[in-house]
C-alpha positions in Angstrom: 0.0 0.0 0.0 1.7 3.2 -0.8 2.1 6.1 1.6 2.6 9.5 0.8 3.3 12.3 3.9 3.8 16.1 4.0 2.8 19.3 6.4 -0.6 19.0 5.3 -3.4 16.4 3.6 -3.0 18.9 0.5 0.6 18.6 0.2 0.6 14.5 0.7 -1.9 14.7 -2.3 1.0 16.7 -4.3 3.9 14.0 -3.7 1.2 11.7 -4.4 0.4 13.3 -7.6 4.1 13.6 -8.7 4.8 10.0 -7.8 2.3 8.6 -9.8 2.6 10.8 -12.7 -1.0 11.7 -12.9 -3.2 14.9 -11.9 -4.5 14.8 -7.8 -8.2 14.8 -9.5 -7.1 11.4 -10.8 -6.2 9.9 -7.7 -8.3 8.0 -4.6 -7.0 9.1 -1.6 -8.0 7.7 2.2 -6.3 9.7 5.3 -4.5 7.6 7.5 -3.2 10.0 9.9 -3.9 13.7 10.1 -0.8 16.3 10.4 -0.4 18.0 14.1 2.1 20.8 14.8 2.6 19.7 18.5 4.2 21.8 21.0 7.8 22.6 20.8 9.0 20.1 19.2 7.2 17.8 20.5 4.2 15.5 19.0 4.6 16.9 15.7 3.7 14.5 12.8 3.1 14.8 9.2 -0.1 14.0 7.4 -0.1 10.3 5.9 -2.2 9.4 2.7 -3.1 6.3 1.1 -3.1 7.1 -2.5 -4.0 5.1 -5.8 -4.8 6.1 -9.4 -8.3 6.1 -10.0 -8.8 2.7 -12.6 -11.1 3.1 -15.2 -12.6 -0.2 -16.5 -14.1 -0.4 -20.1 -17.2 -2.8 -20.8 -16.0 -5.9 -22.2 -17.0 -7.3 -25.5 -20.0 -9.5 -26.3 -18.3 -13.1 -26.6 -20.2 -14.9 -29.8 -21.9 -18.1 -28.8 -20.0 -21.3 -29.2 -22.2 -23.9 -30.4 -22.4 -27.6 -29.2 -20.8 -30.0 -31.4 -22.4 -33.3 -30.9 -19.8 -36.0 -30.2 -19.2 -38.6 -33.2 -17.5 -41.1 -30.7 -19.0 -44.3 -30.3 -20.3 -45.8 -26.9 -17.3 -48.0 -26.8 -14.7 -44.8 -26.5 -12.7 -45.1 -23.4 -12.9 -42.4 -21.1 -9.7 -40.5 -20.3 -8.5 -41.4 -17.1 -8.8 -38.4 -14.7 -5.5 -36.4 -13.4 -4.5 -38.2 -10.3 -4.3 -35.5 -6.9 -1.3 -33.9 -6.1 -0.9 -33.8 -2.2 -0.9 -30.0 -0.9 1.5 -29.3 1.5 0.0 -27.1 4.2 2.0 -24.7 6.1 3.2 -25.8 9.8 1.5 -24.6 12.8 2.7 -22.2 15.0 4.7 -24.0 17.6 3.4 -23.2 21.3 5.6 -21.1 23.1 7.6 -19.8 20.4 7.7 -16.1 22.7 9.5 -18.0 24.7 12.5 -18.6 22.5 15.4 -17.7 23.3 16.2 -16.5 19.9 12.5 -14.6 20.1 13.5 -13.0 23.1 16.8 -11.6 21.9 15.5 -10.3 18.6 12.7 -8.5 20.8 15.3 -7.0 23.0 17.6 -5.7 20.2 14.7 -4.4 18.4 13.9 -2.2 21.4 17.6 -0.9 22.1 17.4 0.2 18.6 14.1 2.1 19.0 15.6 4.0 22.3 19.3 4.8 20.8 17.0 5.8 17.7 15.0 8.1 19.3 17.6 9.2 22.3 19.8 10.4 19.3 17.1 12.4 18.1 17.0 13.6 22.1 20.1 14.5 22.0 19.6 17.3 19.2 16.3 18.4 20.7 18.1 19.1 24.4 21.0 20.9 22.7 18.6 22.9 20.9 16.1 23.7 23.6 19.1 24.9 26.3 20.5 27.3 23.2 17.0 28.8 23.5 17.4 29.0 27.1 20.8 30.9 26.4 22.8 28.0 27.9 25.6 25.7 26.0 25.7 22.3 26.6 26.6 19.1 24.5 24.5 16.2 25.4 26.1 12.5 25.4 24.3 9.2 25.5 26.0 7.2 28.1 23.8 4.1 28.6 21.1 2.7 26.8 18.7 0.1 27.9 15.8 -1.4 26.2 13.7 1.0 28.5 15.6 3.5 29.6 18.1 5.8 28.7 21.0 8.2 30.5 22.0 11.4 29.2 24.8 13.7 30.6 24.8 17.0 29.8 28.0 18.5 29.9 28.1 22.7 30.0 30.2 25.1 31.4 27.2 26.7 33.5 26.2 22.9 35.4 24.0 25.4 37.8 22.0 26.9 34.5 21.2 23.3 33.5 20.2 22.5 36.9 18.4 25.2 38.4 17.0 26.0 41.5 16.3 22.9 43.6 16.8 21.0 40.6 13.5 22.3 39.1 15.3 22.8 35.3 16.9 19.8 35.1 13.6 17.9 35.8 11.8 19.3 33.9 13.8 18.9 30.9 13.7 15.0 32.1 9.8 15.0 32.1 9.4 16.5 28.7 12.4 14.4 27.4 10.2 10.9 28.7 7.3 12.7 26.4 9.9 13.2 23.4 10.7 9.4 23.5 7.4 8.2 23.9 6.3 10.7 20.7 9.4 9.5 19.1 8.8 5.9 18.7 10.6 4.4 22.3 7.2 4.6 24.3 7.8 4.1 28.6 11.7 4.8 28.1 12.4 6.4 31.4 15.1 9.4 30.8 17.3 10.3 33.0 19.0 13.5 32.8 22.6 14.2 34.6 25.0 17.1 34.6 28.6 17.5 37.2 27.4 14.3 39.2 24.3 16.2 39.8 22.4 12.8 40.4 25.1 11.6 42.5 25.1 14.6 44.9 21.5 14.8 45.0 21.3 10.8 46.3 23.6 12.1 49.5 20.6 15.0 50.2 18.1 13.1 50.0 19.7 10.7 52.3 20.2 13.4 54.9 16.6 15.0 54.3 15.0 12.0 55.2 17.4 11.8 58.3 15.9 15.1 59.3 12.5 14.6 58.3 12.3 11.7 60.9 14.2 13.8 63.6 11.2 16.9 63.3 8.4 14.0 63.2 9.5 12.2 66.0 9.7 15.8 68.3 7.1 17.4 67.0 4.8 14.5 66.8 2.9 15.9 63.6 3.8 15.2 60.0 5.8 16.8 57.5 5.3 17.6 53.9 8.5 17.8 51.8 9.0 19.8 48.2 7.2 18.6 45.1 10.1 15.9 43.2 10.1 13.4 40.5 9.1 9.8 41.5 12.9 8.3 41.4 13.4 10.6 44.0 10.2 10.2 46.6 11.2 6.3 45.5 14.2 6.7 47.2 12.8 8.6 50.4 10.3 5.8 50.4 13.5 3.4 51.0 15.2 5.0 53.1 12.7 5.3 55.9 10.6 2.3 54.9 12.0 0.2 57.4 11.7 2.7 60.2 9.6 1.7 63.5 8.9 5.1 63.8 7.4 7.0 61.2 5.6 6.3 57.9 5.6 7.7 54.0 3.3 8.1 51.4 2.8 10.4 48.4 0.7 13.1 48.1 -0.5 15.7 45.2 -0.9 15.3 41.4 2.5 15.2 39.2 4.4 17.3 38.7 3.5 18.6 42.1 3.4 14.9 43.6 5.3 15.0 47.1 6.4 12.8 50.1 4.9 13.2 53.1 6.6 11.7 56.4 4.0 11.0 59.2 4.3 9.2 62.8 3.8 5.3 62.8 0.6 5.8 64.3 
Protein backbone atom coordinates (compact mmCIF):
# COMPACT_ATOMS: atom_id res chain seq x y z
CA UNK A 1 0.00 0.00 0.00
CA UNK A 2 1.72 3.16 -0.78
CA UNK A 3 2.09 6.15 1.56
CA UNK A 4 2.56 9.51 0.83
CA UNK A 5 3.33 12.27 3.86
CA UNK A 6 3.83 16.13 3.98
CA UNK A 7 2.84 19.25 6.40
CA UNK A 8 -0.56 18.98 5.27
CA UNK A 9 -3.37 16.44 3.58
CA UNK A 10 -2.99 18.90 0.53
CA UNK A 11 0.56 18.63 0.25
CA UNK A 12 0.57 14.51 0.68
CA UNK A 13 -1.87 14.71 -2.26
CA UNK A 14 0.99 16.71 -4.31
CA UNK A 15 3.90 13.97 -3.67
CA UNK A 16 1.19 11.67 -4.42
CA UNK A 17 0.40 13.35 -7.58
CA UNK A 18 4.09 13.64 -8.66
CA UNK A 19 4.78 10.05 -7.75
CA UNK A 20 2.28 8.57 -9.77
CA UNK A 21 2.56 10.77 -12.66
CA UNK A 22 -0.96 11.66 -12.89
CA UNK A 23 -3.18 14.91 -11.87
CA UNK A 24 -4.45 14.80 -7.79
CA UNK A 25 -8.23 14.83 -9.51
CA UNK A 26 -7.14 11.45 -10.75
CA UNK A 27 -6.19 9.85 -7.73
CA UNK A 28 -8.31 7.97 -4.63
CA UNK A 29 -7.02 9.14 -1.58
CA UNK A 30 -7.98 7.68 2.15
CA UNK A 31 -6.28 9.74 5.26
CA UNK A 32 -4.46 7.64 7.54
CA UNK A 33 -3.21 9.96 9.91
CA UNK A 34 -3.94 13.71 10.07
CA UNK A 35 -0.77 16.33 10.37
CA UNK A 36 -0.44 17.96 14.13
CA UNK A 37 2.06 20.84 14.76
CA UNK A 38 2.57 19.71 18.49
CA UNK A 39 4.19 21.76 21.03
CA UNK A 40 7.81 22.64 20.77
CA UNK A 41 8.97 20.13 19.21
CA UNK A 42 7.17 17.83 20.47
CA UNK A 43 4.18 15.45 18.99
CA UNK A 44 4.62 16.92 15.72
CA UNK A 45 3.71 14.47 12.79
CA UNK A 46 3.12 14.78 9.24
CA UNK A 47 -0.07 14.04 7.36
CA UNK A 48 -0.14 10.28 5.90
CA UNK A 49 -2.21 9.43 2.67
CA UNK A 50 -3.08 6.29 1.14
CA UNK A 51 -3.12 7.12 -2.49
CA UNK A 52 -4.02 5.12 -5.82
CA UNK A 53 -4.79 6.13 -9.45
CA UNK A 54 -8.31 6.12 -9.98
CA UNK A 55 -8.80 2.74 -12.60
CA UNK A 56 -11.12 3.15 -15.22
CA UNK A 57 -12.62 -0.21 -16.55
CA UNK A 58 -14.10 -0.40 -20.09
CA UNK A 59 -17.15 -2.76 -20.80
CA UNK A 60 -15.95 -5.92 -22.22
CA UNK A 61 -17.00 -7.32 -25.55
CA UNK A 62 -20.04 -9.49 -26.28
CA UNK A 63 -18.30 -13.07 -26.63
CA UNK A 64 -20.15 -14.87 -29.79
CA UNK A 65 -21.90 -18.08 -28.78
CA UNK A 66 -19.97 -21.29 -29.21
CA UNK A 67 -22.19 -23.94 -30.44
CA UNK A 68 -22.42 -27.57 -29.23
CA UNK A 69 -20.76 -30.02 -31.39
CA UNK A 70 -22.44 -33.29 -30.87
CA UNK A 71 -19.83 -35.96 -30.25
CA UNK A 72 -19.25 -38.58 -33.24
CA UNK A 73 -17.49 -41.05 -30.73
CA UNK A 74 -19.00 -44.29 -30.33
CA UNK A 75 -20.31 -45.83 -26.90
CA UNK A 76 -17.31 -48.02 -26.76
CA UNK A 77 -14.72 -44.83 -26.48
CA UNK A 78 -12.73 -45.05 -23.39
CA UNK A 79 -12.94 -42.44 -21.08
CA UNK A 80 -9.72 -40.46 -20.29
CA UNK A 81 -8.47 -41.44 -17.06
CA UNK A 82 -8.78 -38.37 -14.65
CA UNK A 83 -5.49 -36.36 -13.39
CA UNK A 84 -4.50 -38.23 -10.29
CA UNK A 85 -4.35 -35.48 -6.88
CA UNK A 86 -1.26 -33.95 -6.09
CA UNK A 87 -0.89 -33.84 -2.18
CA UNK A 88 -0.89 -30.01 -0.86
CA UNK A 89 1.52 -29.33 1.53
CA UNK A 90 0.02 -27.13 4.24
CA UNK A 91 2.01 -24.70 6.14
CA UNK A 92 3.18 -25.77 9.83
CA UNK A 93 1.53 -24.62 12.78
CA UNK A 94 2.70 -22.20 14.95
CA UNK A 95 4.70 -23.98 17.55
CA UNK A 96 3.45 -23.22 21.31
CA UNK A 97 5.65 -21.06 23.11
CA UNK A 98 7.63 -19.78 20.40
CA UNK A 99 7.70 -16.11 22.72
CA UNK A 100 9.53 -18.04 24.67
CA UNK A 101 12.48 -18.61 22.52
CA UNK A 102 15.38 -17.69 23.33
CA UNK A 103 16.17 -16.47 19.93
CA UNK A 104 12.50 -14.61 20.08
CA UNK A 105 13.53 -12.99 23.09
CA UNK A 106 16.75 -11.59 21.87
CA UNK A 107 15.54 -10.28 18.63
CA UNK A 108 12.71 -8.55 20.83
CA UNK A 109 15.33 -6.98 22.95
CA UNK A 110 17.58 -5.65 20.20
CA UNK A 111 14.69 -4.43 18.41
CA UNK A 112 13.89 -2.23 21.42
CA UNK A 113 17.58 -0.92 22.14
CA UNK A 114 17.45 0.23 18.63
CA UNK A 115 14.08 2.13 18.97
CA UNK A 116 15.57 4.03 22.29
CA UNK A 117 19.29 4.79 20.75
CA UNK A 118 16.97 5.85 17.66
CA UNK A 119 15.03 8.12 19.30
CA UNK A 120 17.60 9.23 22.27
CA UNK A 121 19.80 10.39 19.32
CA UNK A 122 17.15 12.45 18.10
CA UNK A 123 16.99 13.56 22.14
CA UNK A 124 20.09 14.54 21.99
CA UNK A 125 19.59 17.32 19.23
CA UNK A 126 16.30 18.38 20.71
CA UNK A 127 18.11 19.05 24.36
CA UNK A 128 21.04 20.90 22.75
CA UNK A 129 18.57 22.90 20.86
CA UNK A 130 16.10 23.66 23.58
CA UNK A 131 19.08 24.94 26.31
CA UNK A 132 20.52 27.30 23.23
CA UNK A 133 17.01 28.80 23.48
CA UNK A 134 17.42 29.05 27.10
CA UNK A 135 20.84 30.91 26.40
CA UNK A 136 22.76 27.97 27.95
CA UNK A 137 25.60 25.68 26.00
CA UNK A 138 25.66 22.33 26.59
CA UNK A 139 26.57 19.06 24.52
CA UNK A 140 24.45 16.25 25.43
CA UNK A 141 26.10 12.49 25.41
CA UNK A 142 24.26 9.22 25.50
CA UNK A 143 25.99 7.24 28.14
CA UNK A 144 23.83 4.07 28.61
CA UNK A 145 21.07 2.72 26.75
CA UNK A 146 18.69 0.06 27.91
CA UNK A 147 15.77 -1.42 26.20
CA UNK A 148 13.73 0.99 28.46
CA UNK A 149 15.64 3.51 29.60
CA UNK A 150 18.14 5.81 28.75
CA UNK A 151 21.03 8.22 30.55
CA UNK A 152 21.97 11.44 29.18
CA UNK A 153 24.84 13.72 30.59
CA UNK A 154 24.83 17.02 29.79
CA UNK A 155 28.03 18.52 29.86
CA UNK A 156 28.12 22.67 29.97
CA UNK A 157 30.21 25.10 31.40
CA UNK A 158 27.23 26.70 33.49
CA UNK A 159 26.18 22.87 35.38
CA UNK A 160 23.99 25.40 37.76
CA UNK A 161 21.99 26.90 34.54
CA UNK A 162 21.20 23.27 33.49
CA UNK A 163 20.23 22.49 36.85
CA UNK A 164 18.40 25.16 38.37
CA UNK A 165 16.97 26.04 41.45
CA UNK A 166 16.33 22.89 43.64
CA UNK A 167 16.76 21.00 40.65
CA UNK A 168 13.49 22.26 39.09
CA UNK A 169 15.29 22.83 35.33
CA UNK A 170 16.94 19.78 35.09
CA UNK A 171 13.59 17.89 35.84
CA UNK A 172 11.75 19.31 33.95
CA UNK A 173 13.80 18.88 30.87
CA UNK A 174 13.68 14.97 32.13
CA UNK A 175 9.84 14.99 32.11
CA UNK A 176 9.45 16.51 28.68
CA UNK A 177 12.42 14.35 27.39
CA UNK A 178 10.18 10.91 28.74
CA UNK A 179 7.32 12.74 26.43
CA UNK A 180 9.91 13.21 23.36
CA UNK A 181 10.75 9.41 23.51
CA UNK A 182 7.36 8.22 23.86
CA UNK A 183 6.29 10.65 20.69
CA UNK A 184 9.40 9.54 19.11
CA UNK A 185 8.77 5.89 18.71
CA UNK A 186 10.57 4.38 22.32
CA UNK A 187 7.23 4.63 24.26
CA UNK A 188 7.83 4.10 28.61
CA UNK A 189 11.69 4.75 28.11
CA UNK A 190 12.37 6.42 31.38
CA UNK A 191 15.10 9.43 30.79
CA UNK A 192 17.34 10.26 33.05
CA UNK A 193 19.02 13.54 32.83
CA UNK A 194 22.56 14.20 34.56
CA UNK A 195 25.04 17.11 34.56
CA UNK A 196 28.56 17.49 37.21
CA UNK A 197 27.40 14.30 39.22
CA UNK A 198 24.27 16.19 39.82
CA UNK A 199 22.45 12.80 40.44
CA UNK A 200 25.07 11.59 42.50
CA UNK A 201 25.08 14.64 44.95
CA UNK A 202 21.51 14.78 45.03
CA UNK A 203 21.31 10.84 46.31
CA UNK A 204 23.57 12.05 49.45
CA UNK A 205 20.56 14.95 50.21
CA UNK A 206 18.07 13.10 50.04
CA UNK A 207 19.69 10.75 52.34
CA UNK A 208 20.21 13.44 54.92
CA UNK A 209 16.65 15.00 54.33
CA UNK A 210 14.98 12.04 55.25
CA UNK A 211 17.37 11.85 58.28
CA UNK A 212 15.93 15.07 59.31
CA UNK A 213 12.48 14.62 58.30
CA UNK A 214 12.33 11.74 60.86
CA UNK A 215 14.21 13.81 63.63
CA UNK A 216 11.22 16.89 63.28
CA UNK A 217 8.40 14.04 63.23
CA UNK A 218 9.47 12.23 65.97
CA UNK A 219 9.72 15.80 68.30
CA UNK A 220 7.10 17.41 67.00
CA UNK A 221 4.77 14.55 66.77
CA UNK A 222 2.86 15.95 63.58
CA UNK A 223 3.82 15.18 59.99
CA UNK A 224 5.79 16.76 57.53
CA UNK A 225 5.29 17.58 53.87
CA UNK A 226 8.53 17.76 51.80
CA UNK A 227 9.02 19.75 48.19
CA UNK A 228 7.25 18.60 45.12
CA UNK A 229 10.15 15.95 43.23
CA UNK A 230 10.14 13.37 40.47
CA UNK A 231 9.10 9.83 41.45
CA UNK A 232 12.91 8.26 41.44
CA UNK A 233 13.36 10.63 44.01
CA UNK A 234 10.21 10.15 46.59
CA UNK A 235 11.20 6.32 45.47
CA UNK A 236 14.23 6.75 47.18
CA UNK A 237 12.78 8.56 50.44
CA UNK A 238 10.32 5.83 50.36
CA UNK A 239 13.46 3.45 51.00
CA UNK A 240 15.25 4.98 53.12
CA UNK A 241 12.67 5.34 55.91
CA UNK A 242 10.63 2.32 54.92
CA UNK A 243 11.99 0.17 57.40
CA UNK A 244 11.71 2.66 60.21
CA UNK A 245 9.63 1.73 63.49
CA UNK A 246 8.90 5.10 63.84
CA UNK A 247 7.41 6.95 61.22
CA UNK A 248 5.57 6.26 57.93
CA UNK A 249 5.65 7.67 53.99
CA UNK A 250 3.34 8.13 51.39
CA UNK A 251 2.79 10.41 48.36
CA UNK A 252 0.71 13.12 48.10
CA UNK A 253 -0.45 15.74 45.16
CA UNK A 254 -0.87 15.34 41.37
CA UNK A 255 2.47 15.24 39.17
CA UNK A 256 4.38 17.31 38.66
CA UNK A 257 3.52 18.63 42.09
CA UNK A 258 3.44 14.92 43.65
CA UNK A 259 5.30 14.96 47.15
CA UNK A 260 6.35 12.75 50.14
CA UNK A 261 4.92 13.19 53.06
CA UNK A 262 6.63 11.65 56.36
CA UNK A 263 4.05 10.96 59.16
CA UNK A 264 4.27 9.21 62.78
CA UNK A 265 3.85 5.32 62.83
CA UNK A 266 0.62 5.84 64.33
Amino acid sequence: MPIYTGKTIEEAKQAASAALGVSVDQLTVKVLQEPRHGFLGIGRRLARIDAQKVVVHKPKSATPAKHAVKSTATKSATPAPAASKQPVEKPAAPVAGDDLDPAVIEARHAANLKKVRHAGNQLVEYLQEAFKNLGIGTVPTITSVEAHAIMIDIKSPEPGRVIGRHGQRINAMEQLSNVFMNYHGAPKTVVMLDTSDYRKRRQQVLHELAQRAETEVVASGQAVFLDPMPARERKQLHKELEDNPHVKTYSHGREPYRSVVVAPQN
